[in-house]
C-alpha positions as a printed NumPy array, in Angstrom:
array([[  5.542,  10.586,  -0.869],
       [  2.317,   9.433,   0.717],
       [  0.011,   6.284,  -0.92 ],
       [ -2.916,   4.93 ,  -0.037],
       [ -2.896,   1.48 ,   1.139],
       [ -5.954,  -0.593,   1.77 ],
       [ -5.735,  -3.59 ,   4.352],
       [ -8.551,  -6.171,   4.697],
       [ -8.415,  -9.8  ,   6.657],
       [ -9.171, -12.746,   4.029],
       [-11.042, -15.454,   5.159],
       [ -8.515, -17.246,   6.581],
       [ -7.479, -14.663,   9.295],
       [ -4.611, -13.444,   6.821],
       [ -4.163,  -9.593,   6.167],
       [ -3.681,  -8.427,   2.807],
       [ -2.406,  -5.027,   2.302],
       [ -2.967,  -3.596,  -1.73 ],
       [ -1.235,  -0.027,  -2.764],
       [ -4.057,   0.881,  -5.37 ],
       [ -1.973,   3.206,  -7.224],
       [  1.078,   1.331,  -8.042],
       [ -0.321,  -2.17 ,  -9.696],
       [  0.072,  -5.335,  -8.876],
       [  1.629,  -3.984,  -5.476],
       [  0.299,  -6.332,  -2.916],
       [  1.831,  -7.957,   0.134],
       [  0.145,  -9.914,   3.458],
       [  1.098, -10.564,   6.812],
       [  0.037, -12.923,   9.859],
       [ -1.24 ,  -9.507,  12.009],
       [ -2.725,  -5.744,  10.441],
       [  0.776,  -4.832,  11.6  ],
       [  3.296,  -7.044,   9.702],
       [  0.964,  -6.354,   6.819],
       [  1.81 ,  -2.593,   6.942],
       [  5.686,  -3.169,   7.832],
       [  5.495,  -6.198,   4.863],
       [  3.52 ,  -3.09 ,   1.733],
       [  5.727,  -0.869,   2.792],
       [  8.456,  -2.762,   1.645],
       [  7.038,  -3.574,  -1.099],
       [  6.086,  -0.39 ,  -2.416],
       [  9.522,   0.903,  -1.584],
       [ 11.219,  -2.186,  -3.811],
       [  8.026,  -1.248,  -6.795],
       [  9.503,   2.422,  -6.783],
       [ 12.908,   1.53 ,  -6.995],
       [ 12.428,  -1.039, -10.042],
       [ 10.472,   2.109, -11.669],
       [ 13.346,   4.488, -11.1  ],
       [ 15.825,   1.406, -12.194],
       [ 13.911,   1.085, -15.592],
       [ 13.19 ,   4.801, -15.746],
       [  9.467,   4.448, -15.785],
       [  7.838,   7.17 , -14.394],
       [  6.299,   7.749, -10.691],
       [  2.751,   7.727,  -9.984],
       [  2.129,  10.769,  -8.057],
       [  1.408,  10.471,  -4.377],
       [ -1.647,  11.644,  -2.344],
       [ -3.119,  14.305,  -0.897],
       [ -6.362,  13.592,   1.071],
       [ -8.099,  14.784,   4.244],
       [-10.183,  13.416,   6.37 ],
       [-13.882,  14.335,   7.499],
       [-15.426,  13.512,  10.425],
       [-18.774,  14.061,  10.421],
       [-21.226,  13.877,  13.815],
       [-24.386,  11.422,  13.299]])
């Protein structure tokens, strides 16, 4: 399954990496890298606590992306 992730730097140099789509999913790291390892697992533990609880799964995404010429 694919998700969307959104990373942005706080003011304090720290990068904070947000899964829109499963709440409350959030997770940081000192570099844009660690950020992305450090969601990752983080979405991977949200999904298995909704499987463990039987909730249901938020469907994942399908997007493309357009480059346009300016």
């Amino acid at each position: 399954m694919k998700f969307r992730i959104i990373i942005e730097q706080d003011e304090d140099g720290i990068f904070v990496a947000e899964c829109p789509t499963l709440p409350g999913c959030i997770s940081q790291g000192k570099t844009r890298a660690e950020a992305l390892e450090n969601i990752n697992d983080a979405v991977k533990g949200y999904l298995e606590s909704l499987k463990k609880h039987n909730e249901p799964i938020p469907p994942g995404i399908a997007e493309e992306i357009l480059e346009i010429a300016v």
